[in-house]
VOBA-1610 file (N, C-alpha, C; in pm, whole numbers, padded with zeros to 5 digits, always signed):
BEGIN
Unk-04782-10339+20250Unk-04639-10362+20279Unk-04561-10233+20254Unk-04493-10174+20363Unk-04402-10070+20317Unk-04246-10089+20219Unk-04267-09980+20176Unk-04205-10009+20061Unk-04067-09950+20080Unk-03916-10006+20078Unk-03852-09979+20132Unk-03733-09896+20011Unk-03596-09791+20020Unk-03544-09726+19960Unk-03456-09871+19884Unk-03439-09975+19991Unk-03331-10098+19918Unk-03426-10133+19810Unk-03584-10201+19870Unk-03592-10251+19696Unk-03648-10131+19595Unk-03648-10045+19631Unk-03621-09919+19464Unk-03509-09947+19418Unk-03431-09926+19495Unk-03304-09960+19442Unk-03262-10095+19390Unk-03323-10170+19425Unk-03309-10271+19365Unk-03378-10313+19231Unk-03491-10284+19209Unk-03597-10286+19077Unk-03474-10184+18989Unk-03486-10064+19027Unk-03429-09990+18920Unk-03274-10085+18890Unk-03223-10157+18945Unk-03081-10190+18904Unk-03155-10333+18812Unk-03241-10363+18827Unk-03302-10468+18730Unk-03350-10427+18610Unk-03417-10280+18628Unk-03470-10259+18467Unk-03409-10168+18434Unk-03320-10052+18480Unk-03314-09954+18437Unk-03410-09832+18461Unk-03490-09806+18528Unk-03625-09715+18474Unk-03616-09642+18660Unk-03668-09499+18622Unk-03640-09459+18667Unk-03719-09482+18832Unk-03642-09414+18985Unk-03668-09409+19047Unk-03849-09402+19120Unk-03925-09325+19059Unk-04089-09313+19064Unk-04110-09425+19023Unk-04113-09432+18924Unk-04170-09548+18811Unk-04123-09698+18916Unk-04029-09685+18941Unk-04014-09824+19040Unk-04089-09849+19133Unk-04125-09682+19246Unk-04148-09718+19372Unk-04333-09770+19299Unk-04395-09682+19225Unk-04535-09663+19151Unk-04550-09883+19145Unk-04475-09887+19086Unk-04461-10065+19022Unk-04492-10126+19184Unk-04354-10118+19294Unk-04393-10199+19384Unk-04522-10141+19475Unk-04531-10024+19465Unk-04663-10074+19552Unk-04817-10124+19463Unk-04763-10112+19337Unk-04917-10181+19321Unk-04915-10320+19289Unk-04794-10370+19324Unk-04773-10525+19336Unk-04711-10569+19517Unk-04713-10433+19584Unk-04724-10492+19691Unk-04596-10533+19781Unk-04488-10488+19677Unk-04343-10567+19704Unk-04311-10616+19653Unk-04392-10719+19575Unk-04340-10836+19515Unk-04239-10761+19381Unk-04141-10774+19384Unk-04057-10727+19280Unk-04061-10808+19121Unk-04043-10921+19185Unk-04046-11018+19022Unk-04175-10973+18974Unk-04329-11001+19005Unk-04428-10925+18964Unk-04427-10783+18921Unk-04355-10708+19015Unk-04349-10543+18955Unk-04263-10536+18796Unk-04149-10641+18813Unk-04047-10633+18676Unk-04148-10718+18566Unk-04205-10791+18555Unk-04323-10820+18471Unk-04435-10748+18456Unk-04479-10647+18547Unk-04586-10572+18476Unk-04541-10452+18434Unk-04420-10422+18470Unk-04327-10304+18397Unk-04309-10333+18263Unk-04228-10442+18260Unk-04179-10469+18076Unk-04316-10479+17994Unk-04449-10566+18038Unk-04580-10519+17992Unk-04602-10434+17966Unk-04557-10323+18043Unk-04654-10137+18028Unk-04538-10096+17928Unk-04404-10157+17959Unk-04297-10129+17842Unk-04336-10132+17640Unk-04382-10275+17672Unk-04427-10289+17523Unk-04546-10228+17513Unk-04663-10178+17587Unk-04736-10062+17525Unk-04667-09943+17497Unk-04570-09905+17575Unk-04525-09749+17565Unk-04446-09765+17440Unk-04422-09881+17389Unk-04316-09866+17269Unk-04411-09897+17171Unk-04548-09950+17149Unk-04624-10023+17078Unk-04664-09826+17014Unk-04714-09777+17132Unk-04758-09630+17128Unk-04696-09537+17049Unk-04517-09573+17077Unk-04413-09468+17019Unk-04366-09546+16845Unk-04420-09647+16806Unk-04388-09721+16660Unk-04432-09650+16597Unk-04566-09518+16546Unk-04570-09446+16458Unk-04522-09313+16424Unk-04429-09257+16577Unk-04317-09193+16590Unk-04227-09169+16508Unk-04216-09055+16397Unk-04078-09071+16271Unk-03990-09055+16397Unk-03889-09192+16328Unk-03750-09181+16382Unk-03644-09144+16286Unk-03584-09063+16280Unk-03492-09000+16113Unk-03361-09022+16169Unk-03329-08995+16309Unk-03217-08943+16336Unk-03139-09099+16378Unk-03008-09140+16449Unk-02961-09293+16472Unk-02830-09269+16446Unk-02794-09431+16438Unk-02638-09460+16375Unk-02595-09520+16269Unk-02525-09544+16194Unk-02484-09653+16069Unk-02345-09669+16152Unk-02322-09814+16130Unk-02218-09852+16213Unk-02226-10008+16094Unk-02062-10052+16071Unk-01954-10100+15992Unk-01933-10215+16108Unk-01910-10324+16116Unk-01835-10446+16178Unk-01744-10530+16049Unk-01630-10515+16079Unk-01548-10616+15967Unk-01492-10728+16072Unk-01476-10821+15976Unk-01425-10972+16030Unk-01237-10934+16058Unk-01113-10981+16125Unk-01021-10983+16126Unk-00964-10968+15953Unk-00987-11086+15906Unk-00948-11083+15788Unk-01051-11008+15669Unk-01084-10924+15684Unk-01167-10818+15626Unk-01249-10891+15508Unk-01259-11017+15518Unk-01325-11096+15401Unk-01468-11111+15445Unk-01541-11078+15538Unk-01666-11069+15609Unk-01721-10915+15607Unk-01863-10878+15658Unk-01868-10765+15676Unk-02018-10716+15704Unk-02044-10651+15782Unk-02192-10615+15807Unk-02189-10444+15795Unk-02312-10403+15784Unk-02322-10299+15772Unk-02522-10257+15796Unk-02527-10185+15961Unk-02619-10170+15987Unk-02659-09991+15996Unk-02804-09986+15983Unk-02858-09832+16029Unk-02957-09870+16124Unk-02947-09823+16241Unk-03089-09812+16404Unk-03089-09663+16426Unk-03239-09636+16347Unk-03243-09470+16420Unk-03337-09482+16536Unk-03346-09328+16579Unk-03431-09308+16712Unk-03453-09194+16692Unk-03529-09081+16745Unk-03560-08973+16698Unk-03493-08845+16745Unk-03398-08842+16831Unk-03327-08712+16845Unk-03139-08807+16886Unk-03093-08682+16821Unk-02964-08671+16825Unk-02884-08719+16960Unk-02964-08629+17071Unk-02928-08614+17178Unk-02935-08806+17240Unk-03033-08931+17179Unk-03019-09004+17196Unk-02922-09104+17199Unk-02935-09069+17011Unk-02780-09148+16948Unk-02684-09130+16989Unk-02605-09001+17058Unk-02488-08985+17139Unk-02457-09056+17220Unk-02562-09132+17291Unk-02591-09221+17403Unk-02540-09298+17407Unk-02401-09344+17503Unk-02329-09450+17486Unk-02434-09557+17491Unk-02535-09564+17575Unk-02642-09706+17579Unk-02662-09729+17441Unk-02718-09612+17345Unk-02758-09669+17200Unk-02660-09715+17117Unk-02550-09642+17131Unk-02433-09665+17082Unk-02369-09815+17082Unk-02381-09865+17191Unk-02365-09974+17281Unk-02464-10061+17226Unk-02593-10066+17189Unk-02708-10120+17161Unk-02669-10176+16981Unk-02635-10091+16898Unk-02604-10068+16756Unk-02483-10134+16770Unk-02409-10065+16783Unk-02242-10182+16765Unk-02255-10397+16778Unk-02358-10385+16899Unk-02399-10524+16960Unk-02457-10598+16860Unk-02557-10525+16759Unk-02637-10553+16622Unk-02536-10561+16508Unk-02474-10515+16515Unk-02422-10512+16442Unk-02270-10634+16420Unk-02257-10658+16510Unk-02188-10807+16587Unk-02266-10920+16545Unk-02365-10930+16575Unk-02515-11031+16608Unk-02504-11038+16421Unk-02505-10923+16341Unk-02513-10942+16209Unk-02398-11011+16148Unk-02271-10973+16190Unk-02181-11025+16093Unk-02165-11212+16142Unk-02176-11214+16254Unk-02205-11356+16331Unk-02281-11453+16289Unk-02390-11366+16295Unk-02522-11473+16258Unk-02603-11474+16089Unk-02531-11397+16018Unk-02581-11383+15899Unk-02777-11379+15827Unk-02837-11316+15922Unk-02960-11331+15926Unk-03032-11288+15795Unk-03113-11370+15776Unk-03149-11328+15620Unk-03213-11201+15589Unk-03292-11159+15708Unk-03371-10989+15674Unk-03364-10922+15832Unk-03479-10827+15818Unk-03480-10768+16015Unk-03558-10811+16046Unk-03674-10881+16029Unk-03712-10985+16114Unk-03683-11122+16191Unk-03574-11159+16093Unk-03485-11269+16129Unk-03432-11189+16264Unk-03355-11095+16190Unk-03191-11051+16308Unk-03293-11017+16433Unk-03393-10937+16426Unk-03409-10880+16592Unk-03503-10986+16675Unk-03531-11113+16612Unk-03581-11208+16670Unk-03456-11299+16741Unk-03309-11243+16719Unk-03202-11306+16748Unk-03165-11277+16869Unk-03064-11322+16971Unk-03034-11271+17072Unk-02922-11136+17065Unk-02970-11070+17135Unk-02844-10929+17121Unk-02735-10994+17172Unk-02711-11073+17304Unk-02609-11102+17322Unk-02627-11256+17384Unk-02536-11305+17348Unk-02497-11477+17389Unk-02632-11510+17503Unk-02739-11617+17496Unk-02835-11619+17599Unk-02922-11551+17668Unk-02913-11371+17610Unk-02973-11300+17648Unk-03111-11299+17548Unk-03145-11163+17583Unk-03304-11090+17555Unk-03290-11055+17418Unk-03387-11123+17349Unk-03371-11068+17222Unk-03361-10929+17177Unk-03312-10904+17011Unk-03271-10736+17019Unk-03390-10715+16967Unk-03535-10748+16963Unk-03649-10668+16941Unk-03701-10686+17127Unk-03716-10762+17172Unk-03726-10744+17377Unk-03570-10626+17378Unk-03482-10635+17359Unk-03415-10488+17405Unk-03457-10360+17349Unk-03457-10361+17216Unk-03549-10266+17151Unk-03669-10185+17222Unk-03764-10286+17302Unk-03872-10229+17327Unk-03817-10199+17504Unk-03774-10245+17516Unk-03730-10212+17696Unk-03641-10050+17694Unk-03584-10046+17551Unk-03493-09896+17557Unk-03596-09773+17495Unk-03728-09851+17422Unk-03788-09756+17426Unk-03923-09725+17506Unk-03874-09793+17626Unk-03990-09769+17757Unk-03907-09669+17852Unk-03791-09724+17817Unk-03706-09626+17911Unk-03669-09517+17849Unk-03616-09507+17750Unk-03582-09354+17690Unk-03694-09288+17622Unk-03787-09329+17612Unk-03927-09242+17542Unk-03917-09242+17421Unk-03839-09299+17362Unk-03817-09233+17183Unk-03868-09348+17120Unk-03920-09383+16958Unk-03930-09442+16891Unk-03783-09478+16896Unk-03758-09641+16879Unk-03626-09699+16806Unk-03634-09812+16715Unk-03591-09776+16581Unk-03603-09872+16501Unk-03461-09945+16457Unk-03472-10079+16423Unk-03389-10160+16392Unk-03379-10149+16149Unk-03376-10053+16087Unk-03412-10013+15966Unk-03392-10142+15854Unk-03232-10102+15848Unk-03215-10193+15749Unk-03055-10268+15768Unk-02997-10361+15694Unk-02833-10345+15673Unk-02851-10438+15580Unk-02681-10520+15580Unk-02632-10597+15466Unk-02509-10663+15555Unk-02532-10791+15554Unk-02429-10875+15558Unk-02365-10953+15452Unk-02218-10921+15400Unk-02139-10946+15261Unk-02058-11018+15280Unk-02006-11100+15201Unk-01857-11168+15169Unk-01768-11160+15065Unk-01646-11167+15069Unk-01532-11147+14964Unk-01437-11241+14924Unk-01436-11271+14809Unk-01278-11343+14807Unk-01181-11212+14760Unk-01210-11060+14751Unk-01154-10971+14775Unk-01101-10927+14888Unk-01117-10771+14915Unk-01100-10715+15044Unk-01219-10589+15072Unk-01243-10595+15196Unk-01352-10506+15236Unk-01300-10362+15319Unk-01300-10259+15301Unk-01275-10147+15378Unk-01362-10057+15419Unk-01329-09938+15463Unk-01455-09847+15501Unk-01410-09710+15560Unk-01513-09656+15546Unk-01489-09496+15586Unk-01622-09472+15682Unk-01592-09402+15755Unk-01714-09346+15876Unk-01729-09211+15877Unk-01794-09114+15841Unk-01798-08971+15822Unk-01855-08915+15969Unk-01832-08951+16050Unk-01890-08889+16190Unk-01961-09025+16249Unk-02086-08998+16257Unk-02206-09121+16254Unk-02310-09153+16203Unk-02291-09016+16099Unk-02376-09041+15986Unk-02399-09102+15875Unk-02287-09117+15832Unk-02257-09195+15696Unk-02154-09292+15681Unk-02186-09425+15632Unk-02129-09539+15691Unk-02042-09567+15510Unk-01980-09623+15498Unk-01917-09662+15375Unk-01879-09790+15370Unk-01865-09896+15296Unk-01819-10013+15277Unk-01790-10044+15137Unk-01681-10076+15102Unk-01633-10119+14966Unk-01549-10212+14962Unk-01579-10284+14841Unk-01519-10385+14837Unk-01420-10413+14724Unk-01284-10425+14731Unk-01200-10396+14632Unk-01092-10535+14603Unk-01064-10518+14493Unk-00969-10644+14430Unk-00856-10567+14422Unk-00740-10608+14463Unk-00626-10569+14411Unk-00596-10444+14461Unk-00633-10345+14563Unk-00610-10232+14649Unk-00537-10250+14763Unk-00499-10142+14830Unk-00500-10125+14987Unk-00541-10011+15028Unk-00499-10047+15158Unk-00591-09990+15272Unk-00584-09868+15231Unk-00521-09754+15176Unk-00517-09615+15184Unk-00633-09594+15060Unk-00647-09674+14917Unk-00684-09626+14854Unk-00779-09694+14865Unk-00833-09787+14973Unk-01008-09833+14981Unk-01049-09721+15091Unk-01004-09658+15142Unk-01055-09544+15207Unk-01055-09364+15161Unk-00974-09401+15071Unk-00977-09283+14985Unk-01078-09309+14867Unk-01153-09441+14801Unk-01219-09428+14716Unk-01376-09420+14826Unk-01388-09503+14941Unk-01507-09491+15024Unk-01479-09355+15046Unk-01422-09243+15120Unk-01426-09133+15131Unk-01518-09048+15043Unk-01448-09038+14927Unk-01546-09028+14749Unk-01673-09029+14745Unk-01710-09171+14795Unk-01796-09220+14815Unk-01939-09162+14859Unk-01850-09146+14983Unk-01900-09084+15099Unk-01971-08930+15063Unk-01892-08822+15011Unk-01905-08729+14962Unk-01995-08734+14859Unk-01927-08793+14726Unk-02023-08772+14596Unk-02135-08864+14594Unk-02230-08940+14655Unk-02305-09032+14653Unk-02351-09117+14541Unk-02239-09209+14496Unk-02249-09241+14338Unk-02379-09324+14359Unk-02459-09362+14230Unk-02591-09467+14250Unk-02514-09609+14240Unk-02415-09642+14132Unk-02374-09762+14135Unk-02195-09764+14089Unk-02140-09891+14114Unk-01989-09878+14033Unk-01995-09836+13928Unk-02053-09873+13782Unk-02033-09811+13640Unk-02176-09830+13595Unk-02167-09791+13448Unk-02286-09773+13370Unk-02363-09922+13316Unk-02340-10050+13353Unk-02399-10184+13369Unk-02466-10200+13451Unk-02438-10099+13553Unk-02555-10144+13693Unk-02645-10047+13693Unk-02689-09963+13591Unk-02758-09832+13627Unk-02847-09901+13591Unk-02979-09846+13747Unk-03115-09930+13685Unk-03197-09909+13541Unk-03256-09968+13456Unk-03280-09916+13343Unk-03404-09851+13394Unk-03484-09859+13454Unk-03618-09736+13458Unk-03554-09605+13511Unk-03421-09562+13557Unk-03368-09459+13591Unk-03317-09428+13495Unk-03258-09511+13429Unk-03211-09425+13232Unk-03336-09384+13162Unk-03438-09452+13177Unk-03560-09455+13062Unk-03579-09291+13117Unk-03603-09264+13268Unk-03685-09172+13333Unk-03577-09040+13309Unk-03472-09015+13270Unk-03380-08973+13250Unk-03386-08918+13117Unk-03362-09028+13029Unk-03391-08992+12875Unk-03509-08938+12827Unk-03627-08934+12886Unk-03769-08861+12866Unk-03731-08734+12864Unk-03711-08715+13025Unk-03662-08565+13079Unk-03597-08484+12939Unk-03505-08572+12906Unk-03398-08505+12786Unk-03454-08473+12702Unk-03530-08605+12606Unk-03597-08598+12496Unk-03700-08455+12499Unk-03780-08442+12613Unk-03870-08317+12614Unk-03813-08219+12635Unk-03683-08187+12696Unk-03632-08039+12720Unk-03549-07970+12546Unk-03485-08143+12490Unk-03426-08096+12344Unk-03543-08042+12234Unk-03611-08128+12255Unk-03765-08077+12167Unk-03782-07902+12151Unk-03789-07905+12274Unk-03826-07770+12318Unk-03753-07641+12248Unk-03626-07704+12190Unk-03527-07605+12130Unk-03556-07588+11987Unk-03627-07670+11942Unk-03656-07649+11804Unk-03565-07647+11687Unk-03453-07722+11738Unk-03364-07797+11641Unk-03416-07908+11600Unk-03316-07953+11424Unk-03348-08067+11371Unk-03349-08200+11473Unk-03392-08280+11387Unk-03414-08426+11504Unk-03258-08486+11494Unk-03185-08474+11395Unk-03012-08537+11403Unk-02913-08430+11533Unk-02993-08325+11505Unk-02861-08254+11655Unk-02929-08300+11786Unk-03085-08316+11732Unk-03156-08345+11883Unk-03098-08513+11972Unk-03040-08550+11860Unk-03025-08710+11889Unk-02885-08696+11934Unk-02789-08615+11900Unk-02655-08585+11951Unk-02677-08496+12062Unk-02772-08446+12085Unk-02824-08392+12235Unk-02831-08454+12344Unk-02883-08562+12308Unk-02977-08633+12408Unk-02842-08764+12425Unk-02756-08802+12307Unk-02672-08903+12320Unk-02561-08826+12463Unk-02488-08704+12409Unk-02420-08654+12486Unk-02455-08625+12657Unk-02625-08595+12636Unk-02652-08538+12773Unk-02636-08684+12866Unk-02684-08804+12801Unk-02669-08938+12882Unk-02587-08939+12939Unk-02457-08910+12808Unk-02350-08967+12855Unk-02256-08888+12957Unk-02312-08745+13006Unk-02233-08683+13080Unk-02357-08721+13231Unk-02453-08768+13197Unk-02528-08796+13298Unk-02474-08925+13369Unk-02470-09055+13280Unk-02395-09132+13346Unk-02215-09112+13410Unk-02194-09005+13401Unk-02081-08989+13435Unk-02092-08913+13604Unk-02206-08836+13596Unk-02218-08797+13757Unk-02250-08881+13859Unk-02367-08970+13796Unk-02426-09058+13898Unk-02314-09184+13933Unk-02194-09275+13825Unk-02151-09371+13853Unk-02033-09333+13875Unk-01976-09419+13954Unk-01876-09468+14070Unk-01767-09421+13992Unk-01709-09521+13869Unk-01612-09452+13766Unk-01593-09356+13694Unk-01685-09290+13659Unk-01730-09197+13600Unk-01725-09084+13671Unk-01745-09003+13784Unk-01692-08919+13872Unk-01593-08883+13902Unk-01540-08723+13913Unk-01429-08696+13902Unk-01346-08743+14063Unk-01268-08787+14071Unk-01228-08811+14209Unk-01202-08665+14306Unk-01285-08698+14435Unk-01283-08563+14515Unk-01166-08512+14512Unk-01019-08642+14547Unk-00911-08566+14646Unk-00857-08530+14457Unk-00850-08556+14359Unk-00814-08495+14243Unk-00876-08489+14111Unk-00982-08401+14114Unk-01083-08358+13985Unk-01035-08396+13862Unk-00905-08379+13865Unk-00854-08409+13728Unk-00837-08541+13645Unk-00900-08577+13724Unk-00909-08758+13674Unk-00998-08814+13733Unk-01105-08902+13668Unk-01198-09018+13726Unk-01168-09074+13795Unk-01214-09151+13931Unk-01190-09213+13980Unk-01167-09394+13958Unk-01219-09382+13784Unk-01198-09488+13747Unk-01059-09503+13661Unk-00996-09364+13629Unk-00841-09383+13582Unk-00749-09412+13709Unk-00830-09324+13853Unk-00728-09368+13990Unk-00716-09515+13968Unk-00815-09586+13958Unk-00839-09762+13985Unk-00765-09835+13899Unk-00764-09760+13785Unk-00707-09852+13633Unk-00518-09859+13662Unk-00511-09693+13702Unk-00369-09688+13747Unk-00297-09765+13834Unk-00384-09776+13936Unk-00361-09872+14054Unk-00397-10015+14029Unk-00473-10028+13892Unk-00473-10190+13884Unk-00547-10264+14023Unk-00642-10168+14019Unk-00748-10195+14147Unk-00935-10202+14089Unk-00961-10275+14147Unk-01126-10285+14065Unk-01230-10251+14227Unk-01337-10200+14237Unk-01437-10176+14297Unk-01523-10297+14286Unk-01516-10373+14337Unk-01667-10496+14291Unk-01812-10432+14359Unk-01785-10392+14476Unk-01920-10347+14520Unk-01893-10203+14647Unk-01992-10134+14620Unk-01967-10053+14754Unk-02158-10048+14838Unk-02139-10015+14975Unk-02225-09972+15017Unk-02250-09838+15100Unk-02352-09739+15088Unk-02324-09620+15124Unk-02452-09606+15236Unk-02466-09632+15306Unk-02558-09602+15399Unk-02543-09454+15517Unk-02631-09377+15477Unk-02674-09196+15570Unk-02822-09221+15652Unk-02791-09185+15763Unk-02881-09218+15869Unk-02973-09110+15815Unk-03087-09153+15852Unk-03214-09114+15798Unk-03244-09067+15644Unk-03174-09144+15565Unk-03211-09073+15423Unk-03321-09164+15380Unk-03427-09099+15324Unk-03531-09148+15294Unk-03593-09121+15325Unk-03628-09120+15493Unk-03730-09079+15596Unk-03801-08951+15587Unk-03885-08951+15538Unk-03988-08822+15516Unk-03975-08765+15676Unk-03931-08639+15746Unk-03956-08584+15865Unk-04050-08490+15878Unk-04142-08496+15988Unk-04250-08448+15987Unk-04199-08305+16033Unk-04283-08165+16004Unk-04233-08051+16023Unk-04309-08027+16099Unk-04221-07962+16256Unk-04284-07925+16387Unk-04307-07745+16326Unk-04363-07706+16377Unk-04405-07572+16393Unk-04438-07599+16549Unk-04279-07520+16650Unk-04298-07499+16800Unk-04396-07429+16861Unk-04471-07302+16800Unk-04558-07201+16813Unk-04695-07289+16833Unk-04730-07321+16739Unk-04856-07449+16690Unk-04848-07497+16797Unk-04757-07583+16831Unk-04753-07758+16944Unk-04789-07689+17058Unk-04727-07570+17084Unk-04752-07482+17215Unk-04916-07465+17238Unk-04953-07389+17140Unk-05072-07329+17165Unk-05163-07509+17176Unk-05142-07554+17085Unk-05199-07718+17053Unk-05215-07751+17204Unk-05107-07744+17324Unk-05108-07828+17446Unk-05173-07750+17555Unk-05172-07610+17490Unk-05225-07521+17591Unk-05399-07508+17571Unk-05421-07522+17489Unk-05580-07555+17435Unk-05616-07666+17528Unk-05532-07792+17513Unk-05577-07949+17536Unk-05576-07939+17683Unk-05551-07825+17810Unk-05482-07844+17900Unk-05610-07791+17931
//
């Protein structure tokens, strides 16, 4: 059966994928299009099955609040180059998840991407794998948090890298974005010194205990060593305890006290932190393909 320029054009307005790849599909189904769009999305989930051990570091963190800011989601979907995430499609893809989250309150990411991305549609792990047949990249669905308040929820966005969410009693809007800002910048571990995990104090106080040793002072200054070093330690890592960016001269927990404002929770999510990235050496990959060729 000859294969005509209308149905290319037509397959590609069904999947997206490019021009070859369409005409390649109908003739080895002959025409039949519904068959070609089923053995496409097939070869789809191999090409994405292929690209899952792909580090993906790079993505978006993207914020959805409810009208009355008493709701709130907060998602990260990376993919592996920059040039992706710019992509109004991914862009478009993440915001939609991030909807689907504050909506549907799903208990983990296996729940949410077994959900529909949108009202009756294709689920967001079937969109997932269809955007990464078409764009070539690993795309992962990582992590988030869907929250509630009988407070108020705000947020700060540092580009599209770093997402902020806090949740405050007794604030407004200028100074829940001026303390997420903070936030944003100084990367506190928790609000105050009650939430600091204790194997991060224990692992902390070792460090100390062996570096005071080392000085060969009595054991009573060594113990006022090690009391003081805590305590200026818990002062970098927590939320109150940090000097506030927009004014050093005061904690950000005297800003709060002044303002008669409390922090109950914040969340700080930076696209790809964590993600071990594998180091290309361009020289290597070159010679690597020119060998294999």
């Amino acid at each position: 059966m000859q294969i005509t320029a209308s149905m290319v054009k037509e397959l590609r307005e069904r999947t997206g994928s490019g021009m070859m790849e369409c005409k390649k599909a109908l003739m080895a189904t002959d025409g039949d299009i519904d068959q070609a769009i089923e053995d496409m999305r097939k070869s789809g989930l191999a090409k994405a099955d292929k690209k899952s051990d792909r580090t993906a570091a790079e993505g978006l963190v993207v914020i959805e609040l409810s009208d009355d800011k008493k709701e709130a989601a907060i998602v990260e979907v990376n993919c592996e180059t920059d040039f992706v995430s710019g992509g109004d499609d991914f862009k478009g893809f993440v915001a939609a998840i991030a909807k689907r989250i504050l909506s549907d309150s799903p208990a983990d990411v296996p729940a949410l991407v077994a959900m529909p991305l949108e009202d009756g549609g294709a689920s967001i792990e079937e969109t997932r794998q269809e955007k990464v047949a078409k764009i070539g990249e690993n795309i992962q669905v990582r992590r988030f948090a869907r929250v509630s308040t009988d407070a108020e929820f705000g947020l700060y966005l540092h580009g599209v890298r770093i997402a902020v969410l806090v949740e405050m009693e007794n604030g407004n809007e200028e100074l829940i974005k001026d303390v997420a800002m903070h936030i944003a910048a100084s990367n506190p571990v928790c609000v105050d010194e009650n939430e600091v995990p204790a194997e991060l104090l224990e692992k902390e106080k070792e460090i100390f205990i062996a570096q005071a040793k080392e000085s060969g002072k009595p054991d009573e200054i060594i113990e006022k060593m090690i009391t003081g070093r805590m305590r200026k330690y818990l002062g970098e890592i927590t939320l109150l305890g940090q000097p506030f960016v927009k004014d050093p001269d005061q904690t950000v927990g005297k800003l709060l006290s002044s303002a008669g404002a409390t922090v109950k929770s914040f969340y700080r999510y930076e696209v790809g932190e964590g993600i071990e990235k594998k180091q290309e050496n361009f020289a290597d990959e070159v010679m690597a393909q020119i060998e294999a060729s």
